[in-house]
C-alpha positions in Angstrom: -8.4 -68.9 -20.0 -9.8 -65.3 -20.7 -9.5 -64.3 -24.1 -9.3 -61.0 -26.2 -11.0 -61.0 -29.8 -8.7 -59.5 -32.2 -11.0 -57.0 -33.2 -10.9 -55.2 -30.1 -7.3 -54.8 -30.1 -7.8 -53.2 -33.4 -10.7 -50.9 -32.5 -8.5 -49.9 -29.6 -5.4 -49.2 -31.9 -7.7 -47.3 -34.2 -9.1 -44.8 -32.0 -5.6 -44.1 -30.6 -3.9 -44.0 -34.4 -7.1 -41.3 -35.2 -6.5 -39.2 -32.4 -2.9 -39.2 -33.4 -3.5 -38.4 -36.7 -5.8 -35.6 -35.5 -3.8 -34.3 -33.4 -0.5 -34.1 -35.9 -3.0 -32.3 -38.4 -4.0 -29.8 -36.1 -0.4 -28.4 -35.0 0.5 -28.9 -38.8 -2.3 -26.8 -40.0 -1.1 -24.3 -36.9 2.3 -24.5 -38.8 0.9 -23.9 -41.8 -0.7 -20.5 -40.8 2.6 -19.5 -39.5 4.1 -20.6 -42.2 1.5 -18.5 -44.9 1.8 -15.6 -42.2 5.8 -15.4 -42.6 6.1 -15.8 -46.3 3.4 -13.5 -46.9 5.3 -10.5 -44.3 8.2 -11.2 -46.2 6.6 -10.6 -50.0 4.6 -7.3 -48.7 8.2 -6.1 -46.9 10.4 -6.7 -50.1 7.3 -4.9 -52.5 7.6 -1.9 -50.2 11.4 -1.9 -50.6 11.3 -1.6 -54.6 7.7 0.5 -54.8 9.9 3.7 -54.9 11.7 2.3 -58.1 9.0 1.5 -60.0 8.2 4.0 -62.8 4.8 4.4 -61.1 5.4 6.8 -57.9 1.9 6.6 -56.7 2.9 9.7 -53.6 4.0 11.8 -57.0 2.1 15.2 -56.9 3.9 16.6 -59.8 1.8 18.5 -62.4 3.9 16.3 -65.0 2.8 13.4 -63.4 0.5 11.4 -65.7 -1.8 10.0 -63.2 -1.5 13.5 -61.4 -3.0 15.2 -65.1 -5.4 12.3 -65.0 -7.3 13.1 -62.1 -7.3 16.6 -62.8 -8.9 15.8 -66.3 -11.7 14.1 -63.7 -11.9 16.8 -61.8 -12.5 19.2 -64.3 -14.7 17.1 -66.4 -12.9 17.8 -69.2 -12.7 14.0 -69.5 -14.3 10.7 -68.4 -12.6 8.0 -66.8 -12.8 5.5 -69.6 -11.8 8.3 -72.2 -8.2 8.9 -69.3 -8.1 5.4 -69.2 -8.0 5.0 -73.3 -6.0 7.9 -73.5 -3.4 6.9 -70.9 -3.4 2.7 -72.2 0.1 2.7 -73.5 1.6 4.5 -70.1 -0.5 1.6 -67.9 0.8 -1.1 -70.2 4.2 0.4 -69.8 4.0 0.6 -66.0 2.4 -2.7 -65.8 4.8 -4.4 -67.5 8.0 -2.1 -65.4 6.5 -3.4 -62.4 6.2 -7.3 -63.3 9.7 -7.3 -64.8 11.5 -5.3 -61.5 8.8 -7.4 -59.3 10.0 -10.8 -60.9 13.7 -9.7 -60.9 13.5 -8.8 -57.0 11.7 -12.4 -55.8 14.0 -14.5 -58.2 16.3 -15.2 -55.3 13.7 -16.2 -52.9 12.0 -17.9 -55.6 8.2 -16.1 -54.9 5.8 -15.9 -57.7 4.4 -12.4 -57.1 1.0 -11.2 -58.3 0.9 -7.1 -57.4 -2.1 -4.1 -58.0 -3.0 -1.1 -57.0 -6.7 0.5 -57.7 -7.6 3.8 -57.7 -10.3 3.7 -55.3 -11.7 7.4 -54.8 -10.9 10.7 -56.4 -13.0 13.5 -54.1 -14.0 16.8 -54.2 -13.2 17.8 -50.9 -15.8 20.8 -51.5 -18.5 18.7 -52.2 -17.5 15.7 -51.1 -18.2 13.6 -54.3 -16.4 10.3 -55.3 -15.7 11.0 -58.8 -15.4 7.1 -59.5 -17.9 4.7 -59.5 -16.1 1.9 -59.8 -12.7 1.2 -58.3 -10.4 1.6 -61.7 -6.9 -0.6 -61.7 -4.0 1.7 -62.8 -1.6 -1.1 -62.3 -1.1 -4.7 -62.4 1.5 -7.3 -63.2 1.0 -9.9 -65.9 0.7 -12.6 -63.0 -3.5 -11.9 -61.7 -4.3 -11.6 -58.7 -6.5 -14.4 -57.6 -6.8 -13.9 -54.0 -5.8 -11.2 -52.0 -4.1 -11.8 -48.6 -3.0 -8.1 -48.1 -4.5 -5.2 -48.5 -3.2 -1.8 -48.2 -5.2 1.6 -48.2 -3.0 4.8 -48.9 -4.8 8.9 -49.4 -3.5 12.0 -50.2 -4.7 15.5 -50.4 -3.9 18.1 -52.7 -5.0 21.2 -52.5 -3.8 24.0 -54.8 -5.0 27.4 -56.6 -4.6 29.5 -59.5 -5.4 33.1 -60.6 -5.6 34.4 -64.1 -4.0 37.7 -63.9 -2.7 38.7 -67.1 -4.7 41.3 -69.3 -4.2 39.8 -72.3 -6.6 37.5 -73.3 -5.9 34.1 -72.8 -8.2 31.3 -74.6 -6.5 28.5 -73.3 -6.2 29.7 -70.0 -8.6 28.3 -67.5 -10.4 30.2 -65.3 -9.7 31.0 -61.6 -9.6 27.7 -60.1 -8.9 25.9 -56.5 -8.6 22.4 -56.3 -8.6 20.7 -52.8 -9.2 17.3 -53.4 -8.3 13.7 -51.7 -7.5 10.6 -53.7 -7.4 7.2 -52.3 -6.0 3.7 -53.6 -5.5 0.4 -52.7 -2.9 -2.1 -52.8 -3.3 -5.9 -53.4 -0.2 -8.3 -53.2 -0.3 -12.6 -53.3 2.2 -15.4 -53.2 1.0 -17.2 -56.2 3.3 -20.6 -55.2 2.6 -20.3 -52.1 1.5 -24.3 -51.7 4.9 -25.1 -53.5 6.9 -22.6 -51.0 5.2 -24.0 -47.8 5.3 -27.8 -48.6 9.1 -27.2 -49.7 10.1 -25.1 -46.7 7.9 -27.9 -44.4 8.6 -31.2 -46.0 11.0 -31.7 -43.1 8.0 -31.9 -40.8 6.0 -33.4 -43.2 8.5 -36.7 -43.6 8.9 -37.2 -40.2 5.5 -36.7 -39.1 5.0 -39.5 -41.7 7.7 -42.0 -41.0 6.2 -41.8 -37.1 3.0 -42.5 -38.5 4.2 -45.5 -40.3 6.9 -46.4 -37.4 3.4 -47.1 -34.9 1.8 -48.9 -37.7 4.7 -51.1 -38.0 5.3 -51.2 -34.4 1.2 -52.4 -33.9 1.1 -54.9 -36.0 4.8 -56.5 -34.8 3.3 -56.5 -31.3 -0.6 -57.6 -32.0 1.7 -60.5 -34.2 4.1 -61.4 -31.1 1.0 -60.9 -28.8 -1.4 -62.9 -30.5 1.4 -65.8 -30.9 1.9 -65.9 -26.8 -1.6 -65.9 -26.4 -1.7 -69.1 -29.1 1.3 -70.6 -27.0 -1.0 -69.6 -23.5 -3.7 -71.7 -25.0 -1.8 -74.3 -26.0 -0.1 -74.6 -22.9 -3.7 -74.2 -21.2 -4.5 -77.4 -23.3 -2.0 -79.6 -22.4 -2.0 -79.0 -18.7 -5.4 -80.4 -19.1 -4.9 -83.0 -20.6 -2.3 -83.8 -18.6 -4.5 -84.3 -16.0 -7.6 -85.8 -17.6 -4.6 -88.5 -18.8 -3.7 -89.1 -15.1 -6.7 -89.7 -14.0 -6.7 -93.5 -14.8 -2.7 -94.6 -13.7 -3.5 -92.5 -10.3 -7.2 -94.8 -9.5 -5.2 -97.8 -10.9 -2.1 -97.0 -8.2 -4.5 -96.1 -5.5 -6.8 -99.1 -5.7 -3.2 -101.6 -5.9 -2.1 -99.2 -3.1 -5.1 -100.3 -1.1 -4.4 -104.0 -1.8 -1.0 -103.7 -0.9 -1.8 -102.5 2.6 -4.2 -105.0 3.5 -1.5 -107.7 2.8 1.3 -105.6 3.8 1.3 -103.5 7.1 4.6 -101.1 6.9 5.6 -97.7 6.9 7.0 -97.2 3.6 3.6 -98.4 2.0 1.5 -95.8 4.3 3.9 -93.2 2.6 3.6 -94.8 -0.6 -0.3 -94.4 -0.1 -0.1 -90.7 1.6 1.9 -89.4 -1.7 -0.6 -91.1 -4.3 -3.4 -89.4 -2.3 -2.1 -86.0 -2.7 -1.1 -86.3 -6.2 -4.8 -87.1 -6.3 -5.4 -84.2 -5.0 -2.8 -82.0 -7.2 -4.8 -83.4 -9.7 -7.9 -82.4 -8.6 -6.3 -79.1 -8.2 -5.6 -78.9 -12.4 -9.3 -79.2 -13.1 -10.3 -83.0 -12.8 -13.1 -82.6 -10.3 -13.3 -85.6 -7.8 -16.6 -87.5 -5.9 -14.6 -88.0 -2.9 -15.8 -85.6 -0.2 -12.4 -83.8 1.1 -11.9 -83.6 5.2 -11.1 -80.6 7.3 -7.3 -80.4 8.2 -5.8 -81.8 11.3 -2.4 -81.4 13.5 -1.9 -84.9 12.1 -2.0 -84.3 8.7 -0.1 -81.2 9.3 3.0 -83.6 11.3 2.7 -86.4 8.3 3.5 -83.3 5.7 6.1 -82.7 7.5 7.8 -85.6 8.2 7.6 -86.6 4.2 9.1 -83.0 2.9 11.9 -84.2 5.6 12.6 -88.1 4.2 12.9 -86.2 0.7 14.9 -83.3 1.9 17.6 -84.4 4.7 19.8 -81.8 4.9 16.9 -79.0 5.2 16.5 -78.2 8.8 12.8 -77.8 9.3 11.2 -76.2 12.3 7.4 -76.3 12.7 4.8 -74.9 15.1 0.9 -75.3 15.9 0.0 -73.1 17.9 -4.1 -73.5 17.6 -6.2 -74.3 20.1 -7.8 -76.7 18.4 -6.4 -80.3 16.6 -8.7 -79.1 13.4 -9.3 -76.0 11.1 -12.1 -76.0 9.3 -10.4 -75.9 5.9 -9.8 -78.1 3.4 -7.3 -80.7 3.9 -6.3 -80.6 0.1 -6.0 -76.8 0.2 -4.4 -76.0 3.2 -2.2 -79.2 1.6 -1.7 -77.0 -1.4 -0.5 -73.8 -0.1 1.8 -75.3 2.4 3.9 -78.1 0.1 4.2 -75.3 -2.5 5.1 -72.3 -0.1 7.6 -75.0 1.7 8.9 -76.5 -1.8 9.8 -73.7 -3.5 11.7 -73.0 -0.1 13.7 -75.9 -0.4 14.0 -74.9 -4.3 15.5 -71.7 -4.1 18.5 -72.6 -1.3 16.6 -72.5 1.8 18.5 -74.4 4.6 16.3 -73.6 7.2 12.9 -73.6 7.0 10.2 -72.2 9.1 6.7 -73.6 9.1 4.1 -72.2 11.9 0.1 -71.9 12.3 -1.3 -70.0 14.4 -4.5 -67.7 15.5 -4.9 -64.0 16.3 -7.4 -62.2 16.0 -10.1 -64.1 14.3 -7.3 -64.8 11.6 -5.9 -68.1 10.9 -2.1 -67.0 10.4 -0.1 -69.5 7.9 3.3 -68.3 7.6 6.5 -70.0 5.9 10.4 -68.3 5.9 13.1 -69.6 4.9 17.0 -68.3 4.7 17.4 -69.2 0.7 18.7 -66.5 -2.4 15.4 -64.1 -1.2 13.1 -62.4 -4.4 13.7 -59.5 -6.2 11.5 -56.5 -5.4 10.0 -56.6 -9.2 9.6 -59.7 -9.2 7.2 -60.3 -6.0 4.0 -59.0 -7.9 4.7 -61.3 -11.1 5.2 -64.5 -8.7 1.2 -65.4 -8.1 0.7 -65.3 -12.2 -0.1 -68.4 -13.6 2.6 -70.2 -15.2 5.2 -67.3 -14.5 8.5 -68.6 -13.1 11.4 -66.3 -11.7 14.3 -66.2 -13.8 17.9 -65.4 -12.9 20.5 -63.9 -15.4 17.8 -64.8 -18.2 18.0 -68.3 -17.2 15.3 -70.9 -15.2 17.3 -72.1 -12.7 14.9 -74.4 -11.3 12.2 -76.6 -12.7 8.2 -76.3 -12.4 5.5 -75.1 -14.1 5.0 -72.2 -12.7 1.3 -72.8 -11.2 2.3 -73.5 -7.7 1.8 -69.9 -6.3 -1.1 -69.1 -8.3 -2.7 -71.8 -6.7 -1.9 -70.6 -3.4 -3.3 -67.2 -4.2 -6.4 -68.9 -5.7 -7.3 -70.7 -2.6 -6.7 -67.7 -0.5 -9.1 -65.0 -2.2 -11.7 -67.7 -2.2 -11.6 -67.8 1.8 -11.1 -63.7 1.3 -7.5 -64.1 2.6 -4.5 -62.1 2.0 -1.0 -63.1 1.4 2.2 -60.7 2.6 5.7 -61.5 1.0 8.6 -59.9 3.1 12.1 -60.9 1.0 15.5 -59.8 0.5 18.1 -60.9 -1.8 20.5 -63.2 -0.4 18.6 -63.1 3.0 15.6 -65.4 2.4 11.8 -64.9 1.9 8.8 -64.8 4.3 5.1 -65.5 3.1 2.3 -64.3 5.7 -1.1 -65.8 4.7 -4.0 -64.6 6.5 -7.5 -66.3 6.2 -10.8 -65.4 8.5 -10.8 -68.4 11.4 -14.1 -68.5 13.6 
């Protein structure tokens, strides 16, 4: 009997469980992008619905704007950025602060963690084209940092106004004649903070049953390698005791053979010729199991062929059995013990499964040597015909053996006909009866 190491059927099973897992990672990570892509459109659509009530406009042009004074204190020179932004601290910290408490109050529901800021980026002198800034300068930001940005937004303006001193009286706070046309730029940098806490929440779903699956197949694996590896202990043992089943007959079957012999030099009748005949062939069934015999085995004859016969019959008298040679020749050059084989189990299990009338013929055609065997009994079932040459497999009705055997029988039959390079046809239907075809090469 062929068997599998164990380890094999858990290399196989963890190849297949790998690509599994890889596979249920990669469309989970796919989720997940789609997932960070969603929640992420979402935060940047609600911050662009409350940016216009935050107490920092950043599209205000007013000349009371803070920020607006700011850069025209740059402009000018009349300042440096680090002396606007020390001057202006308390209306950043005051905007800062506006926007984390309106930011905060506006996610609550949705239950984001919001980290928002906007640089100043570029403050130019159109004229000249000069970035006044050197350094990008953050003129808001919630108390939640930004850690990494995941949206960016650039936004620019131009201004561009003029003034004339007109007035004859003299003016010493008045500025000269000025025009200003200059562009400022910013940027705008929001991130879900919780965003691991918002995607396993929203996914856990998936995530369960993704891993009750997982642990389903491993359950599932190690039921079936359990049940698999106790049919293959039941196999074996089964293996085991058909031989030794026949290494046990061995003996009683040379002990009745050699008092079979005795008995038919003293007795000359019928009934011990068939007595004889029988113990020969369950020599040879034995044989068949795996106890290898010295005895050189003759071709098969028309005799032997009638003599098969006519025992089935004395066993089986209400079977109407109808027989044909139709061979040139009183011998084929087979074996007498395997032509013996196929045709006692293709006509027994006739007789087994309800045949009345049974149909036994050899003939040549063709350089084939045709063996076929039908009978009128209960017929196969279509799924069951390529099960039926297994070793040890029996057909079962209604979950139930309805006839006795081990289930070797055709597998025999099979085994001597793909040595000669045979083939074997089954034609069968249910409640009609069953016809087997056997085709072997004949010179």
């Amino acid at each position: 009997m062929k068997s599998y190491k164990p380890k094999y059927y858990l290399i196989a099973f963890s190849l297949f469980y790998l690509f599994l897992i890889g596979i249920m990672t990669f469309y989970f990570l796919q989720v997940l992008e789609l997932k960070k892509k969603e929640i992420h459109t979402i935060a940047h659509a609600k911050i662009d619905e409350i940016e216009n009530i935050l107490s920092f406009e950043k599209k205000s042009k007013k000349k009371d704007n803070v920020m607006y004074k700011a850069v025209l204190e740059l402009l000018q020179k009349k300042a440096t950025i680090e002396e606007i932004q020390e001057k202006n601290a308390s209306y950043l910290q005051f905007v800062s602060l506006d926007a984390t408490h309106k930011i905060d109050s506006a996610f609550a529901s949705l239950g984001y963690k919001i980290a928002y800021r906007i640089d100043l980026t570029h403050v130019i002198l159109n004229s000249t084209k000069e970035n006044m800034l050197k350094t990008p300068v953050t003129i808001l930001e919630t108390q939640q940092k930004i850690k990494q940005a995941h949206r960016v937004n650039t936004s620019e303006w131009e201004v561009e106004e003029s003034s004339e001193n007109k007035s004859n009286d003299p003016c010493m706070d008045c500025p000269e004649d000025y025009s200003n046309h200059f562009t400022v730029k910013q940027e705008k940098y929001i991130e879900v903070l919780n965003f691991n806490s918002i995607a396993f929440h929203q996914l856990f779903p998936l995530l369960l049953g993704s891993f009750l699956i997982c642990t389903f197949i491993i359950i599932l694996y190690f039921i079936t390698y359990k049940t698999i590896r106790k049919k293959e202990q039941e196999v074996w043992s089964l293996h085991n005791m058909v031989d030794n089943i026949s290494h046990e007959f061995k003996l009683p079957i040379a002990t009745l053979k050699y008092g079979c012999n005795n008995l038919k030099q003293e007795y000359d009748s019928p009934t011990v010729a068939l007595i004889q005949r029988q113990i020969n062939r369950l020599e040879r069934l034995q044989n068949q199991l795996g106890v290898t015999s010295n005895t050189n085995d003759l071709p098969f004859n028309h005799e032997n062929f009638i003599q098969l016969i006519e025992d089935l019959k004395l066993r089986n008298q209400t079977v109407d059995f109808k027989i044909s040679w139709d061979l040139a020749a009183d011998t084929i050059p087979l074996s007498r013990t395997e032509v013996e084989t196929i045709l006692l189990n293709l006509l027994e299990n006739s007789i087994k499964y309800g045949g009345t009338v049974v149909t036994c013929s050899l003939h040549a055609k063709e350089n084939k040597l045709y063996l076929e065997v039908s009978d009128n009994g209960i017929g196969i079932e279509k799924k069951e015909q390529p099960l039926i040459f297994r070793k040890f497999y029996r057909i079962i009705h209604n979950n139930v053996h309805n006839t006795v055997g081990l289930g070797i029988g055709l597998y025999q039959v099979k085994q001597i006909v793909e040595k000669h390079q045979g083939s074997i046809q089954i034609n069968s239907k249910l409640t009609i009866g069953t016809t087997f075809i056997i085709r072997i090469p004949y010179a």
